[in-house]
C-alpha positions in Angstrom: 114.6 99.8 85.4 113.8 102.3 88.2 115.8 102.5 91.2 113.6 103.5 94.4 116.5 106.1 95.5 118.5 108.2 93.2 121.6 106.1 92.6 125.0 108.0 91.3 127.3 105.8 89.1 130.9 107.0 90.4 133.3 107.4 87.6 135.2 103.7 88.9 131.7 102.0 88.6 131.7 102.6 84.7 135.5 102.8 84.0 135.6 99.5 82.4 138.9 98.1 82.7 140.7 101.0 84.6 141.9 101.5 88.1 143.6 104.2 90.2 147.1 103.1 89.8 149.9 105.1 88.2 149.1 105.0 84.4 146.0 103.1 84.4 143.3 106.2 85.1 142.0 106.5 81.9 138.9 104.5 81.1 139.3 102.8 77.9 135.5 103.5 77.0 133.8 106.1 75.8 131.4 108.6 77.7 128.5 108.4 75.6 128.6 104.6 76.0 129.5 104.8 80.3 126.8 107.2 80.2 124.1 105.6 78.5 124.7 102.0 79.9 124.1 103.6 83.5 121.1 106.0 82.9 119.6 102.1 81.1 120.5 100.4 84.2 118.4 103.0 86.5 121.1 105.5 87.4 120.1 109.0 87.9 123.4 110.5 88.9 127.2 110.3 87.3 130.5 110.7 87.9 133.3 112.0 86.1 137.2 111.4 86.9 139.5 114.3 85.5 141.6 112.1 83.5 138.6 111.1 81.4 137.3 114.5 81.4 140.7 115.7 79.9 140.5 113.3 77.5 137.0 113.7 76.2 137.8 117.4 76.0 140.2 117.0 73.3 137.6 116.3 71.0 134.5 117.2 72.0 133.3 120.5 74.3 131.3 120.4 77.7 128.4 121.6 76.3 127.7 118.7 74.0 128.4 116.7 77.4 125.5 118.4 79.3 123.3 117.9 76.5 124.8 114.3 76.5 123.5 113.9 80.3 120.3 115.6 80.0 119.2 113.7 77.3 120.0 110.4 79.1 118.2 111.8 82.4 121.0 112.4 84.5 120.6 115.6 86.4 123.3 115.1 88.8 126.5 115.1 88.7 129.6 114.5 91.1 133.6 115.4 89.7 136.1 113.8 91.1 139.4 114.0 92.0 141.2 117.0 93.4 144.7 116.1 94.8 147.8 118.3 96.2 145.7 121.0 96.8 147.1 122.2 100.2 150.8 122.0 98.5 153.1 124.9 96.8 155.6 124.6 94.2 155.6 122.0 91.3 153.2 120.2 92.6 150.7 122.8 93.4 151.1 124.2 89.4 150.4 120.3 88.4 147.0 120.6 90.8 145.8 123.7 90.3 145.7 122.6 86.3 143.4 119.8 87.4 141.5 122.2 89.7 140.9 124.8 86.9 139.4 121.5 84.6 137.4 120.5 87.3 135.6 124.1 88.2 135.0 124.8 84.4 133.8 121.4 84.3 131.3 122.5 87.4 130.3 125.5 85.7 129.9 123.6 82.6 127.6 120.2 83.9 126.2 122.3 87.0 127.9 119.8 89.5 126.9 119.3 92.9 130.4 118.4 94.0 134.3 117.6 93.8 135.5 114.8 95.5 139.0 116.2 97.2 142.0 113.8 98.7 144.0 114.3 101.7 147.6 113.4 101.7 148.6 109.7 100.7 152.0 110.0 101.4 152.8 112.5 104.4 150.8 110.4 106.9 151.6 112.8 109.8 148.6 113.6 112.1 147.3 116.8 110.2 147.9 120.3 111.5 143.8 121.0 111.3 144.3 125.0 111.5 146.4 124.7 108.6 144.1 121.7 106.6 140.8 124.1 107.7 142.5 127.0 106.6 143.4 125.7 102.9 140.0 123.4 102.8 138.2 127.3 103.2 140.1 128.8 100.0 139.9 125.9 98.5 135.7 126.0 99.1 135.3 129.8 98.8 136.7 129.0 95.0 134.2 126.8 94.6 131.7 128.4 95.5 133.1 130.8 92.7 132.3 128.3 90.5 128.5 127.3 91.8 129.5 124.1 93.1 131.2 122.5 96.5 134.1 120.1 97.9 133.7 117.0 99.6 136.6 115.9 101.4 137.6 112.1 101.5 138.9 110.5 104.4 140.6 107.5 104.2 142.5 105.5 106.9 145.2 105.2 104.6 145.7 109.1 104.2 146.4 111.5 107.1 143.1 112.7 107.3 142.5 109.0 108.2 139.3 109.3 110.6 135.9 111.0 109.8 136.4 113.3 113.5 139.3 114.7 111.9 137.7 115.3 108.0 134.4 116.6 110.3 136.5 119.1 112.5 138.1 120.6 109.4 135.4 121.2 107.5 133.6 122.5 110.5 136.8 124.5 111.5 136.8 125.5 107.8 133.3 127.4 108.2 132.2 127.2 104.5 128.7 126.3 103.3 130.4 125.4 99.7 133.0 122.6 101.8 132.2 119.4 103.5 133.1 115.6 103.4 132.9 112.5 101.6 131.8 109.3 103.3 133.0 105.9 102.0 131.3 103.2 103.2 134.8 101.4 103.0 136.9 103.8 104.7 134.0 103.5 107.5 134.4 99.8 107.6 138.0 99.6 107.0 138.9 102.1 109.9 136.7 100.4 112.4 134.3 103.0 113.0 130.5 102.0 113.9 128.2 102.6 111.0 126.3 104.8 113.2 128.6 107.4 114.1 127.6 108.7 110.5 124.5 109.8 111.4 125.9 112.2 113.9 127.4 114.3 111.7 125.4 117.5 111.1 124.1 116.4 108.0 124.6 119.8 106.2 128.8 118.7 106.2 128.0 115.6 104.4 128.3 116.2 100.6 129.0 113.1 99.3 127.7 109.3 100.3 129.3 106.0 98.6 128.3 102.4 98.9 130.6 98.9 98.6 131.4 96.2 99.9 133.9 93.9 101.0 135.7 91.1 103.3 135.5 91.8 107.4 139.1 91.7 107.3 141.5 93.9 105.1 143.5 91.9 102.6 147.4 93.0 102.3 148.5 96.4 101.5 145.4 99.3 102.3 145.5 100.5 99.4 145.5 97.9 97.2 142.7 96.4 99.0 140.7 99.4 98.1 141.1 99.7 94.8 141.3 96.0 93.8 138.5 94.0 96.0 135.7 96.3 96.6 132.2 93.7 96.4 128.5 94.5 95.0 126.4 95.8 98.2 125.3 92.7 100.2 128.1 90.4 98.5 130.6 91.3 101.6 130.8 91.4 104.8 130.4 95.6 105.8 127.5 96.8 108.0 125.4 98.4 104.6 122.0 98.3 105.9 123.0 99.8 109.6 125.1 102.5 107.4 122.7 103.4 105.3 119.6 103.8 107.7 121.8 106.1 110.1 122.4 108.6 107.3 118.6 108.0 106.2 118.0 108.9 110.1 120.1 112.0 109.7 118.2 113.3 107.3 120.3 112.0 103.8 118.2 112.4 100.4 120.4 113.2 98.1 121.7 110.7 95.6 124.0 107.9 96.8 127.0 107.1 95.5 128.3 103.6 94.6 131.9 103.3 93.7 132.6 99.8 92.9 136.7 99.1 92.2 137.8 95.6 91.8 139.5 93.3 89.4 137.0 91.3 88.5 134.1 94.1 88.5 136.3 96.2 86.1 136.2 93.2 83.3 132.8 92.7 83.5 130.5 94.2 79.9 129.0 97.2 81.4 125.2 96.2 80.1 125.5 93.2 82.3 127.1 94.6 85.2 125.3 97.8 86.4 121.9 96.6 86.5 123.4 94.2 89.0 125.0 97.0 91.1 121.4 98.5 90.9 119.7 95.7 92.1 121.8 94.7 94.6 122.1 98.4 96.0 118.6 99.3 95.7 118.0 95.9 98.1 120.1 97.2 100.6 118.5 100.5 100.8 115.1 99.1 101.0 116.4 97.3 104.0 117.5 100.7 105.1 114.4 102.3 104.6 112.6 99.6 106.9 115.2 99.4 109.5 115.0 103.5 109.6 111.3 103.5 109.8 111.2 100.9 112.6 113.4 103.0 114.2 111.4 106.3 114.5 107.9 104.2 115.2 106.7 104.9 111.4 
């Protein structure tokens, strides 16, 4: 199967039964399996969460792990997920071991980006000459490393609107640091599909699609990580999304990070050649919408 754009399988779309909840990162399958399902189903592009890297590393050596994806036709990759980073102390040793994994892993698979978190739990409005000030060493290391950061924001988080992840990577000044943009954080914090496609396209590093219900269910982040829907089986302006960034100028692979409780039990084999069909439908509508748009 061939997917008419280059499609990235985020690390949650071939965890298997695995979640982001405390103690329950760790994919209970193995790489080379993840890795060849989704290059079968038509996927191009892969991510990789830390916590499986870490694991895969106690036994094996990334070099085996590029040959791994080349062999399987995956020539791009995304790494995800960088947290505490703006922090000292304790909890700046614990991230700075997961950003030293993360660049050698960059080095190692030649990866295109790091997915980055804001803060989860101080939900004060940020201080954006401080955030742009960290997000800039944080990028200039990068760069270091050949690769760039993509920062997340998530209504939940206090970088919870795109202006304010856009102004500090804009403040931040780095060609190595930009943004993330989550088709559910989009719907979830009400923003019009379209705004995406004003963003100078050069700050966005890092596309995902999902789906889900019109209305968040219970707690935010629960919602996110337990009822995320194929593209097209919800409710969220995909199509409209999609075409804006396509508008913009967007060509690189797009994400799709699929996180739910009944996804994650689903046989791999049988469930990503869904998520490809069903995404590669919406981007075809997309493509049309986009192309009506500019009189093509």
């Amino acid at each position: 199967m061939t997917a008419p754009h280059a499609l990235l399988a985020t690390c949650w779309t071939t965890a298997g039964d695995a979640v982001p909840l405390p103690g329950r990162h760790l994919s209970p399958l193995r790489l080379d399996h993840r890795i060849a399902a989704a290059a079968d189903a038509g996927f191009t592009a892969f991510g990789f969460l830390d916590h499986d890297l870490r694991h895969y590393l106690r036994s094996a050596d990334l070099g085996t792990l590029a040959s791994l994806l080349l062999d399987h036709g995956i020539t791009y990759v995304e790494l995800e997920y960088l947290t505490r980073w703006w922090t000292s102390g304790s909890e700046r040793e614990e991230s700075d071991a997961t950003r030293a994994l993360l660049f050698a892993a960059a080095e190692g698979l030649g990866a295109h980006h790091i997915k980055v978190a804001a803060d989860l739990d101080d939900l004060s409005a940020p201080d954006l000459d401080f955030w742009a000030e960290s997000f800039h060493d944080l990028a200039t290391q990068a760069a270091e490393h050949g690769t760039t950061v993509a920062l997340e924001f998530m209504p939940f988080s206090n970088v919870s609107t795109l202006d304010d992840a856009v102004e500090i990577a804009t403040r931040a000044g780095s060609p190595a640091g930009g943004i993330a943009v989550d088709m559910w954080h989009v719907a979830r914090s009400g923003l019009d599909p379209s705004a995406v496609g004003h963003v100078p396209i050069d700050l966005i590093l890092a596309v995902e699609l999902d789906d889900g219900s019109a209305q968040s269910v219970g707690d935010p982040y629960d919602d996110t990580v337990l009822r995320r829907l194929l593209p097209g089986d919800g409710d969220f302006p995909l199509v409209e999304f999609a075409a804006a960034l396509m508008a913009a100028g967007w060509t690189q692979p797009w994400g799709v990070e699929i996180i739910s409780e009944d996804y994650r039990m689903r046989p791999l084999e049988e469930a990503l050649p869904e998520v490809v069909r069903k995404t590669s439908a919406i981007l075809r509508s997309a493509d049309e919408r986009s192309h009506h748009a500019d009189g093509t």
